[in-house]
VEXZADREN-749239 format. One record per residue (C-alpha): x, y, z; residue in one letter; residue number from 1. Coordinates in Angstrom, 2 decimals. Each point is the difference from the previous one (the first is absolute). Layout:
<recs>
REC:east:north:up:res:n
REC:X:Y:Z:A:NUM $
...
</recs>
This chain:
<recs>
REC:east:north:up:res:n
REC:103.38:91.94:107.76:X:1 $
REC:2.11:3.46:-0.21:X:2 $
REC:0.78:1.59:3.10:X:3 $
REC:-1.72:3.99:0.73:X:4 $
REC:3.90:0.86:-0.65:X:5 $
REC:-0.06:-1.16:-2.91:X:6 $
REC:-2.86:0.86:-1.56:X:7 $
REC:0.70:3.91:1.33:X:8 $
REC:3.22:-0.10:-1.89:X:9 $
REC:-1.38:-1.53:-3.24:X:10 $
REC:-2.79:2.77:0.48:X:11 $
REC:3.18:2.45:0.49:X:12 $
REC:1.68:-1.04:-2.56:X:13 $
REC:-3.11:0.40:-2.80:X:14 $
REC:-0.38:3.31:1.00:X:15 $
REC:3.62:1.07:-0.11:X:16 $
REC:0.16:-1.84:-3.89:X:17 $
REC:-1.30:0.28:-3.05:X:18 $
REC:-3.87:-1.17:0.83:X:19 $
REC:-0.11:3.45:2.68:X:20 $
REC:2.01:2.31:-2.00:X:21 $
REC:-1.61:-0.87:-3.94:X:22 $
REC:-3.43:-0.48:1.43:X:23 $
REC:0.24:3.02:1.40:X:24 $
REC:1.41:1.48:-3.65:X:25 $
REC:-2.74:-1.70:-1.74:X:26 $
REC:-2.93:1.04:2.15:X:27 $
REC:1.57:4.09:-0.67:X:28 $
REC:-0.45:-0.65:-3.44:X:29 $
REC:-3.67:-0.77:-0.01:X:30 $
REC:-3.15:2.15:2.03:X:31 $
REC:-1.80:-3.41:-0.45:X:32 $
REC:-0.27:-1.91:3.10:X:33 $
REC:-0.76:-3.38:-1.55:X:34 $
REC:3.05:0.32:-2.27:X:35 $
REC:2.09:1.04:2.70:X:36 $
REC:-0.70:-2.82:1.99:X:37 $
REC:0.52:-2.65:-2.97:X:38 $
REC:2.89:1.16:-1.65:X:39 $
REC:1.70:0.17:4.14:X:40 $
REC:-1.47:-3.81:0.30:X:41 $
REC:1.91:-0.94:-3.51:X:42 $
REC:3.51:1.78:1.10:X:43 $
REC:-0.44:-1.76:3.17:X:44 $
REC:-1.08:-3.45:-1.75:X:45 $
REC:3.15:0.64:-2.50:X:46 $
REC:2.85:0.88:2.48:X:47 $
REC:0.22:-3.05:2.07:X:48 $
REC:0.06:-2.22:-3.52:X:49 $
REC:3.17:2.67:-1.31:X:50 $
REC:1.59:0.69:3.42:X:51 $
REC:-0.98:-2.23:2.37:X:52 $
REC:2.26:-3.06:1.19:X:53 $
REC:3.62:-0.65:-1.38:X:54 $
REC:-0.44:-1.68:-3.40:X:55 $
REC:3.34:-1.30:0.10:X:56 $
REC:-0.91:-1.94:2.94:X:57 $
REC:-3.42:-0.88:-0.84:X:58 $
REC:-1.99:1.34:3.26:X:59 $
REC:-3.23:0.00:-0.39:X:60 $
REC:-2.53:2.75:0.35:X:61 $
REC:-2.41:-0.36:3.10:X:62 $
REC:-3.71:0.61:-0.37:X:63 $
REC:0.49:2.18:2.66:X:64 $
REC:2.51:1.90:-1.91:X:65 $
REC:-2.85:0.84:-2.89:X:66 $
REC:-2.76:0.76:2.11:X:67 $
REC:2.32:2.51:2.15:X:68 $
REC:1.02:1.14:-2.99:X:69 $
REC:-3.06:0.69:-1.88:X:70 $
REC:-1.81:1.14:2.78:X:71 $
REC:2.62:2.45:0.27:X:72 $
REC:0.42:0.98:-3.68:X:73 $
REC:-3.77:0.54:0.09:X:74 $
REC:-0.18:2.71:3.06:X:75 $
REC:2.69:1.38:-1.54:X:76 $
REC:-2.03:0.67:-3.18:X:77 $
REC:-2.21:1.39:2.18:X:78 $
REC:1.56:2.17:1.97:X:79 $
REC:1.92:1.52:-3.20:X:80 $
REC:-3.61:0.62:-1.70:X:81 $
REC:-0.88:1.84:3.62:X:82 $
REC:2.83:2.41:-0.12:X:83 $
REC:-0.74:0.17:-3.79:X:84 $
REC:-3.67:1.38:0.56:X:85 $
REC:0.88:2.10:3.10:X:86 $
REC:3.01:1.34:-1.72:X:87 $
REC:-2.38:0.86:-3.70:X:88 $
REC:-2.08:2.23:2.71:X:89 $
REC:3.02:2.42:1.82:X:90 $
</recs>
């Protein structure tokens, strides 16, 4: 069982990487909510598989790892398709 330190930096972490800052890309570039949210879910699915652990060493990737991580990668979408639609009306 991870510690609450832990799983604040691994939620820290997601949203500092790829899953916060392409989720957030990816939910710009649609005014659909739905799609926002799934393609922020698949960056965030896909990021811990490329990225994640040191595949030299073979560490594994922790459950806890994707579900931060999509979780993340899907607000991200999101929040990107929020600033998208209140952005389209300025």
């Amino acid at each position: 069982m991870p510690g609450l330190l832990d799983l604040i930096g691994t939620i820290g972490g997601a949203v500092l990487n790829l899953p916060g800052f392409l989720g957030l890309a990816a939910g710009m570039a649609t005014r659909n909510w739905a799609l926002a949210a799934f393609l922020g879910a698949v960056i965030g699915a896909v990021t811990p598989v490329l990225l994640g652990g040191a595949h030299s060493t073979y560490v594994a990737v922790t459950a806890m790892e994707f579900g931060v991580s999509i979780a993340v990668g899907l607000l991200a979408g999101l929040v990107g398709c929020a600033i998208r639609h209140k952005g389209a009306t300025v």
